[in-house]
N, CA, C and O atoms as a Tinker XYZ file with bonds, in Angstrom:
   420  protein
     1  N    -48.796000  -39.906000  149.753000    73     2
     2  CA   -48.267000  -41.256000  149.622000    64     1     3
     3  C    -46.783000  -41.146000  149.252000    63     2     4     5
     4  O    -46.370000  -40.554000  148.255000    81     3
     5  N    -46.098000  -41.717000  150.073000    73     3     6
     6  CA   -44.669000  -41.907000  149.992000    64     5     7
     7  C    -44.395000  -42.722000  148.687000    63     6     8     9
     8  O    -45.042000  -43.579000  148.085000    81     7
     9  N    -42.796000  -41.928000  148.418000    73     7    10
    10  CA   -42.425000  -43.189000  146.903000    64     9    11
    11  C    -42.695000  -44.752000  147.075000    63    10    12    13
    12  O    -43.136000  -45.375000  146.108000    81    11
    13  N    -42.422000  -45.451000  148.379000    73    11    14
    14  CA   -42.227000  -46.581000  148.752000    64    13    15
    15  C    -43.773000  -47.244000  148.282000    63    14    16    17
    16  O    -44.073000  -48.122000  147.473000    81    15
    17  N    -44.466000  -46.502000  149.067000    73    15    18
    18  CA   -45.636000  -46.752000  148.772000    64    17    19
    19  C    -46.056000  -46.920000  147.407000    63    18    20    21
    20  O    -46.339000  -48.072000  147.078000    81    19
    21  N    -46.178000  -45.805000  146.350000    73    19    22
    22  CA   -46.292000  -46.080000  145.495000    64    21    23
    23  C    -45.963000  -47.001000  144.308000    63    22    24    25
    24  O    -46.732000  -47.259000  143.382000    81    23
    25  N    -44.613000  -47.495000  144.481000    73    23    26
    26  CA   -43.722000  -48.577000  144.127000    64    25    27
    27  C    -44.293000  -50.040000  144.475000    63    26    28    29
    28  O    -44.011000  -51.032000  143.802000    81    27
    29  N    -45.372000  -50.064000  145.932000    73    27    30
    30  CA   -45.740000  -51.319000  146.109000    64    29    31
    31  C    -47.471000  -51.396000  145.282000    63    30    32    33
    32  O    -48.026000  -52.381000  144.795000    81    31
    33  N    -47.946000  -50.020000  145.378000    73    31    34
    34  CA   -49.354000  -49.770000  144.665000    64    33    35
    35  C    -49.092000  -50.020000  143.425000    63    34    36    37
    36  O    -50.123000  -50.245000  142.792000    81    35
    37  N    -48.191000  -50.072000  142.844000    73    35    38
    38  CA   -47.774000  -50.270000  141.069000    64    37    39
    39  C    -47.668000  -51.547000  140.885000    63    38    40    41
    40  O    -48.244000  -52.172000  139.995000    81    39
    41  N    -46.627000  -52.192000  142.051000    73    39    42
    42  CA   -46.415000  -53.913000  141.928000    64    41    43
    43  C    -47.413000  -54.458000  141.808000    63    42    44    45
    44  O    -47.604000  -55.126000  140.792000    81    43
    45  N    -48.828000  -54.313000  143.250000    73    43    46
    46  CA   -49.817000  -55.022000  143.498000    64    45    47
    47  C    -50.917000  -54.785000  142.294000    63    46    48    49
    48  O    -51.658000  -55.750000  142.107000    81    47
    49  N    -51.164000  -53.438000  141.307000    73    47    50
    50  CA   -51.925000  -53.281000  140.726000    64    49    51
    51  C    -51.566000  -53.860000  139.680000    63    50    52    53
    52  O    -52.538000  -54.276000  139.051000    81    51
    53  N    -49.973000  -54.210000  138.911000    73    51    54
    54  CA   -49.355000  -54.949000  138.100000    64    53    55
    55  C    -49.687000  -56.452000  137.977000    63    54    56    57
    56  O    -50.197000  -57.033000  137.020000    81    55
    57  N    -49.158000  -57.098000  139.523000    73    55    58
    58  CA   -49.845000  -58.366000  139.688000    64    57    59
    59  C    -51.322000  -58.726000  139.375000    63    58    60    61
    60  O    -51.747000  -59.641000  138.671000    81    59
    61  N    -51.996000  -57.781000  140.071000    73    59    62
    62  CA   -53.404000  -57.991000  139.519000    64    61    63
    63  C    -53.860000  -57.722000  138.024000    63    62    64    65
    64  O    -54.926000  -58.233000  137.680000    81    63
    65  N    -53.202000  -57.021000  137.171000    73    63    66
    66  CA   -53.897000  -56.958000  135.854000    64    65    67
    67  C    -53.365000  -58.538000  135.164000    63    66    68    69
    68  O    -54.144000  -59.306000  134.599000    81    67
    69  N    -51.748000  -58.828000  135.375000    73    67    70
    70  CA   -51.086000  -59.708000  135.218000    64    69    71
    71  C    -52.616000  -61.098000  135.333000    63    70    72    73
    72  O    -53.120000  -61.645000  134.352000    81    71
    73  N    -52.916000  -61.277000  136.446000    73    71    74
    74  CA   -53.932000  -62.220000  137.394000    64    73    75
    75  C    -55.082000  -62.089000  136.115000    63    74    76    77
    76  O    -55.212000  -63.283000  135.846000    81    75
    77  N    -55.745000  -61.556000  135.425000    73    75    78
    78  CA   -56.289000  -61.000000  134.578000    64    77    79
    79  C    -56.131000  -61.645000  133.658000    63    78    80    81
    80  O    -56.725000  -62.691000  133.393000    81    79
    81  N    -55.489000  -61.232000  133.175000    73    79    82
    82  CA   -54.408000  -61.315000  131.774000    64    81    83
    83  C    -54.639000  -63.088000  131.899000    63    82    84    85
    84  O    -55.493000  -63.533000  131.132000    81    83
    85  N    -54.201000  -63.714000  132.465000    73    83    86
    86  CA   -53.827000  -65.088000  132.928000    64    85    87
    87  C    -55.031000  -65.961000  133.001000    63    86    88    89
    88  O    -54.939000  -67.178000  132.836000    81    87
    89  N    -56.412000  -65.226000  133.301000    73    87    90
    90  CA   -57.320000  -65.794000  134.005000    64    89    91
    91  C    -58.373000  -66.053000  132.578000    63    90    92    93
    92  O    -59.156000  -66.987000  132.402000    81    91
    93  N    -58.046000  -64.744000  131.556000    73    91    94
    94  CA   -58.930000  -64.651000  130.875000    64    93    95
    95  C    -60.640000  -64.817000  131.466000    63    94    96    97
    96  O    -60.962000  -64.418000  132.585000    81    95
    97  N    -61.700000  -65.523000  130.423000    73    95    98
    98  CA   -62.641000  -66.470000  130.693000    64    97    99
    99  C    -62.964000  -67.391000  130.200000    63    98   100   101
   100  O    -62.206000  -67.972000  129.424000    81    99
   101  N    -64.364000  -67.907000  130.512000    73    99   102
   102  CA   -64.664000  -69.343000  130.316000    64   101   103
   103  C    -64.493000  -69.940000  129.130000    63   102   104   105
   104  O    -64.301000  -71.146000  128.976000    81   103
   105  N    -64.582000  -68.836000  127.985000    73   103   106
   106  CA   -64.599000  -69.143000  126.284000    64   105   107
   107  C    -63.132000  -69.214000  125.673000    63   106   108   109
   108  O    -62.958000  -69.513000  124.492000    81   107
   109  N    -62.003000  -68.899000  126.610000    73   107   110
   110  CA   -60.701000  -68.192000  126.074000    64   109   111
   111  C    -60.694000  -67.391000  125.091000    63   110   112   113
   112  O    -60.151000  -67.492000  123.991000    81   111
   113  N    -61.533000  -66.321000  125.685000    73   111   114
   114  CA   -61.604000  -64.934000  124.321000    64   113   115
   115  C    -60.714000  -63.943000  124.749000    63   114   116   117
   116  O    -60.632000  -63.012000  123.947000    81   115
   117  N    -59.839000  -63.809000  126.011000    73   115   118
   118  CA   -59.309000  -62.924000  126.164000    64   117   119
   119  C    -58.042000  -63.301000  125.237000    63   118   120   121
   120  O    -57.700000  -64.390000  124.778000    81   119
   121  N    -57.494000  -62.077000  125.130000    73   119   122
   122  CA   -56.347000  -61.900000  124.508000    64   121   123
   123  C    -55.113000  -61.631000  125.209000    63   122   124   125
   124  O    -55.294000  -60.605000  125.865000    81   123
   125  N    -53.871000  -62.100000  125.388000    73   123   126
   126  CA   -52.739000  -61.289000  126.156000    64   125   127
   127  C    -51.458000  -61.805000  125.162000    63   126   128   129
   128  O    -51.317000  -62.688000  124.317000    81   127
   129  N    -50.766000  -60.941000  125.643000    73   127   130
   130  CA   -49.471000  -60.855000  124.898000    64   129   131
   131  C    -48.475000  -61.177000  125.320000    63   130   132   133
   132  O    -48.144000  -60.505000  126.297000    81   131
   133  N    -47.489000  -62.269000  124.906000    73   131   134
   134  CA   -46.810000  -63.006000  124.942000    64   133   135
   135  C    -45.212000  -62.776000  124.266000    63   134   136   137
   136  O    -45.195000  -62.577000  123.051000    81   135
   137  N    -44.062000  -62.791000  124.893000    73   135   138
   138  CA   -42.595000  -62.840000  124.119000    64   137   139
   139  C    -42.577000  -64.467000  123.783000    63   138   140   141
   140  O    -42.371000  -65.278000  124.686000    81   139
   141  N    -42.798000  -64.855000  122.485000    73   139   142
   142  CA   -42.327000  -66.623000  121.712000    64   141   143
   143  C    -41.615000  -66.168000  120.674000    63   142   144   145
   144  O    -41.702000  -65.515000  119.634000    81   143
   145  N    -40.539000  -67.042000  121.672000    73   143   146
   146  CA   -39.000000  -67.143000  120.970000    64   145   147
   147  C    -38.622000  -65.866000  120.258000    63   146   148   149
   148  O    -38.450000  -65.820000  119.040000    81   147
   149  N    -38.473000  -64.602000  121.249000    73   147   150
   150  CA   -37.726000  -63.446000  120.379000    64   149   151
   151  C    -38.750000  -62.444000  120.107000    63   150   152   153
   152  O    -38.399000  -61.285000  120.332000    81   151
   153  N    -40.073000  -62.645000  119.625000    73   151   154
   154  CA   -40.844000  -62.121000  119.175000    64   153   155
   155  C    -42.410000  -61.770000  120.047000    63   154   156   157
   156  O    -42.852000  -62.635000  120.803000    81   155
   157  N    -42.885000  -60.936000  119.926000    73   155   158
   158  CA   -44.240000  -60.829000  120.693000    64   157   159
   159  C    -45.516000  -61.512000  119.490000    63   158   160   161
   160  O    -45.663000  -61.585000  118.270000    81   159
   161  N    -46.253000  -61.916000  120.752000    73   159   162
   162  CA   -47.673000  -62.196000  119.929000    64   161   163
   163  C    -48.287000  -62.421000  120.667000    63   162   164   165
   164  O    -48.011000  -62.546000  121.860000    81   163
   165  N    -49.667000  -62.574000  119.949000    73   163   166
   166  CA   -51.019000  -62.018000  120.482000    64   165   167
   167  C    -51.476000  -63.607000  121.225000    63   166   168   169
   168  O    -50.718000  -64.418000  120.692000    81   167
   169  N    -52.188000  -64.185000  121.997000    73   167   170
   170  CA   -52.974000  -65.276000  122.162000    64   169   171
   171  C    -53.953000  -65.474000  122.696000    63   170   172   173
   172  O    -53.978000  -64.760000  123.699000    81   171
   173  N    -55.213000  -66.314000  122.577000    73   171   174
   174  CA   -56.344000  -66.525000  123.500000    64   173   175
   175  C    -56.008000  -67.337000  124.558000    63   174   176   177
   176  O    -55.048000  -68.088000  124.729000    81   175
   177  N    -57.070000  -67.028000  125.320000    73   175   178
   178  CA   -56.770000  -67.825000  126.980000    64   177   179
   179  C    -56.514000  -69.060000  126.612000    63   178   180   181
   180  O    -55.674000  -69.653000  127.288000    81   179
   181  N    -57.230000  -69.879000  125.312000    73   179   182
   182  CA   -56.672000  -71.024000  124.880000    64   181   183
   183  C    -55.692000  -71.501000  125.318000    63   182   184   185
   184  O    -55.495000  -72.476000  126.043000    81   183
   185  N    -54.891000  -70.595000  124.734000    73   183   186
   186  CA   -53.511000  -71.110000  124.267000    64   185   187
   187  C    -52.719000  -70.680000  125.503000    63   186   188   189
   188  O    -51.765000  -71.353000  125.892000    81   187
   189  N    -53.066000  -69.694000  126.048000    73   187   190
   190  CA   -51.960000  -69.512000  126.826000    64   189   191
   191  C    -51.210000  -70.423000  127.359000    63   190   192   193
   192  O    -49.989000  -70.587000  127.350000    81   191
   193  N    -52.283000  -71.145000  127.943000    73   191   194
   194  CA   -50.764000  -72.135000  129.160000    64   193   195
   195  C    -50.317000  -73.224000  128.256000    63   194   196   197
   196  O    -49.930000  -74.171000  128.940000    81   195
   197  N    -50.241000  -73.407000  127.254000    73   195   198
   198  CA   -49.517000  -74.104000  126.842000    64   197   199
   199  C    -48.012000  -73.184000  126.527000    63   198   200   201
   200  O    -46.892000  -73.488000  126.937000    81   199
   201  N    -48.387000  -71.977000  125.669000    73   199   202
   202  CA   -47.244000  -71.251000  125.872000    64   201   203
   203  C    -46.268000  -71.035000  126.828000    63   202   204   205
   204  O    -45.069000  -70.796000  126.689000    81   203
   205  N    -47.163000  -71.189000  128.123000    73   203   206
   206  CA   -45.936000  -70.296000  129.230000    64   205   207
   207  C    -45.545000  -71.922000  129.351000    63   206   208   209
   208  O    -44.372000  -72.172000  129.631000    81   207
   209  N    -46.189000  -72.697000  129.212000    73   207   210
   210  CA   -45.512000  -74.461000  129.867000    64   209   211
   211  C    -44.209000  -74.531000  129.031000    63   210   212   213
   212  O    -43.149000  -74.970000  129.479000    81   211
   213  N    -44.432000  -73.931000  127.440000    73   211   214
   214  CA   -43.106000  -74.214000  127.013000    64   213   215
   215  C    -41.957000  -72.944000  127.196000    63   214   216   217
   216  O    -40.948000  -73.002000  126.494000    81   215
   217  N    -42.122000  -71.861000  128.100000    73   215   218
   218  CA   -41.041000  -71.006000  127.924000    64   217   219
   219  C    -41.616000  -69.548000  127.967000    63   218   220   221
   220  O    -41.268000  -68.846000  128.916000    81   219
   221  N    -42.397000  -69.071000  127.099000    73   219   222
   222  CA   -42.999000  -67.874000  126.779000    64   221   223
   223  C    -43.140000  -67.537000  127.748000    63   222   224   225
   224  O    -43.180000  -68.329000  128.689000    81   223
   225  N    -43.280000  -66.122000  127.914000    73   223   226
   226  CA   -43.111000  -65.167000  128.910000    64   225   227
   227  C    -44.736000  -63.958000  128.784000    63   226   228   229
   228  O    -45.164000  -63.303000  127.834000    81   227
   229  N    -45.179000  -64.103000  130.039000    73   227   230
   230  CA   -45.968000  -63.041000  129.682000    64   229   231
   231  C    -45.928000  -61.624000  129.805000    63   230   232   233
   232  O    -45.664000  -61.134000  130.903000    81   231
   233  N    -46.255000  -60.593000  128.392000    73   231   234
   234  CA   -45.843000  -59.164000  128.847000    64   233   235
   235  C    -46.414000  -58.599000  129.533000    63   234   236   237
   236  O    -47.493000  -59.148000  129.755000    81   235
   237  N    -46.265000  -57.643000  130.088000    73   235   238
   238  CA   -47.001000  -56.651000  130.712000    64   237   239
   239  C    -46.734000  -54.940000  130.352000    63   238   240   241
   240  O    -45.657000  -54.601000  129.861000    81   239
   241  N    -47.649000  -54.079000  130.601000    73   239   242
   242  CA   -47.405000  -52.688000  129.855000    64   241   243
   243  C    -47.213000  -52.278000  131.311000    63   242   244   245
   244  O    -47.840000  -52.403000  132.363000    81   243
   245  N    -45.951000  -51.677000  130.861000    73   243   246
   246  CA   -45.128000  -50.867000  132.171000    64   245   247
   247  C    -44.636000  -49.146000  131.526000    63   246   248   249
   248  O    -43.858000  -49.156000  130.572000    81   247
   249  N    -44.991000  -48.094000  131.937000    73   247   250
   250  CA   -44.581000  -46.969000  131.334000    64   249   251
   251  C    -44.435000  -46.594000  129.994000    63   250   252   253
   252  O    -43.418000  -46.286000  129.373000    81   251
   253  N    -45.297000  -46.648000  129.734000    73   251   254
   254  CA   -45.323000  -46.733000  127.688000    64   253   255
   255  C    -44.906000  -48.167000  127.041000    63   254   256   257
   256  O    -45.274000  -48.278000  125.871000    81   255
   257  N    -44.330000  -49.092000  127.482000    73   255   258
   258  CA   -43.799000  -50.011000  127.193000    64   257   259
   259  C    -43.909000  -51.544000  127.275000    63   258   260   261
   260  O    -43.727000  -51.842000  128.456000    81   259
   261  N    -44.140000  -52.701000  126.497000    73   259   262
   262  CA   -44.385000  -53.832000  126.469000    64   261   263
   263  C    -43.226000  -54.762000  127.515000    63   262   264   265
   264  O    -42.575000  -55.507000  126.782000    81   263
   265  N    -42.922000  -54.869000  128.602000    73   263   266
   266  CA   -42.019000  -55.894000  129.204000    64   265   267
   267  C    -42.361000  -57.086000  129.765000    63   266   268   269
   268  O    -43.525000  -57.216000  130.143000    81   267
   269  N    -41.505000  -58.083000  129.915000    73   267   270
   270  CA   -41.942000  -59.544000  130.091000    64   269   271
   271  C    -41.776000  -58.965000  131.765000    63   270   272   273
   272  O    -41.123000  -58.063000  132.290000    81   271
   273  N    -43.119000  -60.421000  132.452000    73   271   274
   274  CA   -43.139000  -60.291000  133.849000    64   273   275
   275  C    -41.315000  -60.120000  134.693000    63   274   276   277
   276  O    -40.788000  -59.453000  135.583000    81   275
   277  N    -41.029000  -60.928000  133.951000    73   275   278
   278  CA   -39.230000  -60.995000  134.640000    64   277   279
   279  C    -39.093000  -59.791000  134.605000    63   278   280   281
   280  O    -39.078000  -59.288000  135.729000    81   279
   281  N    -38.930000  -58.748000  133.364000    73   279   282
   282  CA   -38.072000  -57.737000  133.520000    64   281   283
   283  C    -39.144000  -57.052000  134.710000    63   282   284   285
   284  O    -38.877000  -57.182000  135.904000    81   283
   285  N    -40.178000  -56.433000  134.323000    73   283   286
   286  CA   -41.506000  -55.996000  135.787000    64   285   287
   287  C    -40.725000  -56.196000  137.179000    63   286   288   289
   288  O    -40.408000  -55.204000  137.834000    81   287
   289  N    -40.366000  -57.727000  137.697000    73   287   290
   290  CA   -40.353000  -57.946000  138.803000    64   289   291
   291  C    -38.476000  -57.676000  139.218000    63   290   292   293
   292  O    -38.114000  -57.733000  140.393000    81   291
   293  N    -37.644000  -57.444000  138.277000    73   291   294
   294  CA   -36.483000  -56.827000  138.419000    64   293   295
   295  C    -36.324000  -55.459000  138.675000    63   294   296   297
   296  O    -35.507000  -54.984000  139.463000    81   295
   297  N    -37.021000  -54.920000  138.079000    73   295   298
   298  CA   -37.544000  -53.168000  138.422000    64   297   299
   299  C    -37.960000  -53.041000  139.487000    63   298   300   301
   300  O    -37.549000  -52.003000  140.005000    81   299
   301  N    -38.722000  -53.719000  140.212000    73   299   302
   302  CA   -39.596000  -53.523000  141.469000    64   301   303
   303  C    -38.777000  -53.526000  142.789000    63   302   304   305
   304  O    -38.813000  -52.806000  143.788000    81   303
   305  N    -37.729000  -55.022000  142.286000    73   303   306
   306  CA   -36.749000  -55.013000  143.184000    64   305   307
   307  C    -35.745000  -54.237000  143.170000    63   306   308   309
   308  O    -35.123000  -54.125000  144.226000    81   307
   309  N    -35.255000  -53.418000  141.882000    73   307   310
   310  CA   -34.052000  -52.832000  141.686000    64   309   311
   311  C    -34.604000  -51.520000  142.582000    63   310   312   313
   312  O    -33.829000  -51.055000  143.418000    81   311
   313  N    -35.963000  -50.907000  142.413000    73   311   314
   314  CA   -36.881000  -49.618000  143.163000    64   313   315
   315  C    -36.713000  -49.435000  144.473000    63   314   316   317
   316  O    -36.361000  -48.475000  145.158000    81   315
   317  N    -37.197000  -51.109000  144.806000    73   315   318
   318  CA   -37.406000  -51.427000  146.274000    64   317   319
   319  C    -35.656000  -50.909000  146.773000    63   318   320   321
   320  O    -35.311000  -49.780000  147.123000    81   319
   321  N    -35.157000  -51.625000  146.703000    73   319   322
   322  CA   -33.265000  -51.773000  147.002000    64   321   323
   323  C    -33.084000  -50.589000  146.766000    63   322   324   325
   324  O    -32.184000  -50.251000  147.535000    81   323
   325  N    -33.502000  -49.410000  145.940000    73   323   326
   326  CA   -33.083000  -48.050000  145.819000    64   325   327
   327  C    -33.453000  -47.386000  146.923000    63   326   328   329
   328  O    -32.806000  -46.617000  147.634000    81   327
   329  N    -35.112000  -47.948000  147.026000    73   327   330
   330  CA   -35.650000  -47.065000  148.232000    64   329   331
   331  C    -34.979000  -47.069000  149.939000    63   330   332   333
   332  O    -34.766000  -46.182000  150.765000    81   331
   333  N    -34.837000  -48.245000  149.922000    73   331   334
   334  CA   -34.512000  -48.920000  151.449000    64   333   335
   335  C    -33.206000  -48.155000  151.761000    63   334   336   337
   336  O    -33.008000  -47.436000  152.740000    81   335
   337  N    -31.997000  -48.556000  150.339000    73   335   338
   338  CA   -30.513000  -47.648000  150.730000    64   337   339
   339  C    -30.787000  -46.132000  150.415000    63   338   340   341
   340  O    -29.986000  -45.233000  150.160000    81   339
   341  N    -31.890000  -46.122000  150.492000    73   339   342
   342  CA   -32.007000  -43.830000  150.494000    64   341   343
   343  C    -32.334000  -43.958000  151.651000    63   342   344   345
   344  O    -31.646000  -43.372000  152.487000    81   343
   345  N    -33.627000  -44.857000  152.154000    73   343   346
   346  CA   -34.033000  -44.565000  153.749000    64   345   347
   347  C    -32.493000  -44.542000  154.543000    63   346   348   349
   348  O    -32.266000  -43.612000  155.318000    81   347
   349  N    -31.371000  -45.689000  154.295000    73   347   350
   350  CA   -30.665000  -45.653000  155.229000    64   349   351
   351  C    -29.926000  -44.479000  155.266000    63   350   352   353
   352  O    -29.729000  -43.956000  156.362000    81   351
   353  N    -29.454000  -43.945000  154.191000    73   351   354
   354  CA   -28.677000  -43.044000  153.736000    64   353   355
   355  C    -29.443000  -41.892000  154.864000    63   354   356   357
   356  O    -28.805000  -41.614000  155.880000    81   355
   357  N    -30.577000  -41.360000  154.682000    73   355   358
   358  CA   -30.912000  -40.759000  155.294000    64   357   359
   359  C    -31.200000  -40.727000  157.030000    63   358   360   361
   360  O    -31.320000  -39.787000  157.816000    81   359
   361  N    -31.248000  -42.230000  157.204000    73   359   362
   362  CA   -30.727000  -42.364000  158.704000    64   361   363
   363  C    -29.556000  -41.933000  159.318000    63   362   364   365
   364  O    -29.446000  -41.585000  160.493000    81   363
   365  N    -28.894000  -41.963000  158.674000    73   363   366
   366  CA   -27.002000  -42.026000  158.572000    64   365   367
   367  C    -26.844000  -40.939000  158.569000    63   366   368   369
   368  O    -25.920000  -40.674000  159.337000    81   367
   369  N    -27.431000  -39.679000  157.895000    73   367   370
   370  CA   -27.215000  -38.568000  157.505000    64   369   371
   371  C    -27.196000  -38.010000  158.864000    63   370   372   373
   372  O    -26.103000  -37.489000  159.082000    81   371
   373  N    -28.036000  -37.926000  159.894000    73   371   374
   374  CA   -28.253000  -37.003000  161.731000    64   373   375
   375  C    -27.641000  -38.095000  162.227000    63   374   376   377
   376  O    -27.716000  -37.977000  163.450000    81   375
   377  N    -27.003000  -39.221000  161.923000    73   375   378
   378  CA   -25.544000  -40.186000  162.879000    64   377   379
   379  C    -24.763000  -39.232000  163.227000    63   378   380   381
   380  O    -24.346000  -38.684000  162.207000    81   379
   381  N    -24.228000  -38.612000  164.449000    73   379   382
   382  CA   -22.541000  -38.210000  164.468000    64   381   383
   383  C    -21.840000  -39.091000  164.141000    63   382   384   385
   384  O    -21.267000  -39.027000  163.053000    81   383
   385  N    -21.744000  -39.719000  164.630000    73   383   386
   386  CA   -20.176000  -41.624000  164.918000    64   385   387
   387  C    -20.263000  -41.658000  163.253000    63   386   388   389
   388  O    -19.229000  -41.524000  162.599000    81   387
   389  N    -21.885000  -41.890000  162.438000    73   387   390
   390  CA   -21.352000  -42.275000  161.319000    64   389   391
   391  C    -20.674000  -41.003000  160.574000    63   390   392   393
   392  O    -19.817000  -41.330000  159.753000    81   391
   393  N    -20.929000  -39.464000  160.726000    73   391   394
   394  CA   -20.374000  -38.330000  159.955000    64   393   395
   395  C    -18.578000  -38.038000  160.824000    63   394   396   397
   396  O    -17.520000  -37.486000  160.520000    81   395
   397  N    -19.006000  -38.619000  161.717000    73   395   398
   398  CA   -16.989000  -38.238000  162.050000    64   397   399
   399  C    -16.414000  -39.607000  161.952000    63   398   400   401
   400  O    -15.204000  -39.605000  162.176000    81   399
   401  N    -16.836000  -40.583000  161.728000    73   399   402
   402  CA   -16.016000  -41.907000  160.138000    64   401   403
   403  C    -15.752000  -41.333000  158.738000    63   402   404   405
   404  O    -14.769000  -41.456000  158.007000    81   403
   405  N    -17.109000  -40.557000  158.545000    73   403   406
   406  CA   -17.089000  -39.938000  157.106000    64   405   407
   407  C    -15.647000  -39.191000  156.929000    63   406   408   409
   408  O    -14.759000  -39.421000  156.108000    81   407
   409  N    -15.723000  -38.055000  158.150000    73   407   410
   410  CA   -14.779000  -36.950000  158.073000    64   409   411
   411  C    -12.973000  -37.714000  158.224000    63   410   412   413
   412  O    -12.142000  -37.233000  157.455000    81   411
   413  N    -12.430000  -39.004000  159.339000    73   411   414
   414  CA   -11.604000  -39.246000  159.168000    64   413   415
   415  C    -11.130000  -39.862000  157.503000    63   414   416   417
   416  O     -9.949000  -39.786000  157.162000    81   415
   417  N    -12.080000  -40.395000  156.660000    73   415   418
   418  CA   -11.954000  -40.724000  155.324000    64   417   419
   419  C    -11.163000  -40.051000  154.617000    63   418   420
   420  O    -11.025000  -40.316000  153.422000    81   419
């Protein structure tokens, strides 16, 4: 499995725990974790959507680490955008026209 790949297997498996997290059940006994105002905390499915209605952010565990969905979905894209300009880079690389532009530089 290519990096690319794996980068989208992380997103989609992210989204789905996220989906989870969100869905709790019928009793609101699940628990998920929340950034309110500055600070993390704990909440039942209860509560959740009232939280995110006013602002709160939900975290997610990304590489050892607690981050809100925003930062998650900035990484994914910052990955993605890494990956795509290496593919090109590496297109570019067996270009002649583009390596004798390089060389008049």
């Amino acid at each position: 499995m290519n990096k690319k790949n794996i980068l989208k297997a992380a997103a989609l498996a992210t989204v789905t725990l996220s989906v989870i997290a969100l869905k709790g059940n019928d009793e609101g006994g699940e628990k998920v974790k929340l950034l309110h105002k500055g600070k993390v905390i704990t909440v039942s499915g209860n509560a959740l959507k009232a939280h995110l209605k006013h602002g709160d952010e939900l975290l997610v565990f990304h590489e050892g680490a607690w981050i809100t969905q925003t930062e998650l979905d900035a990484i994914i894209v910052a990955n993605q955008e890494y990956q795509d300009t290496t593919a090109e880079d590496e297109e570019l690389e067996g270009d002649e026209d583009f390596e004798e532009d390089v060389e008049e530089l």
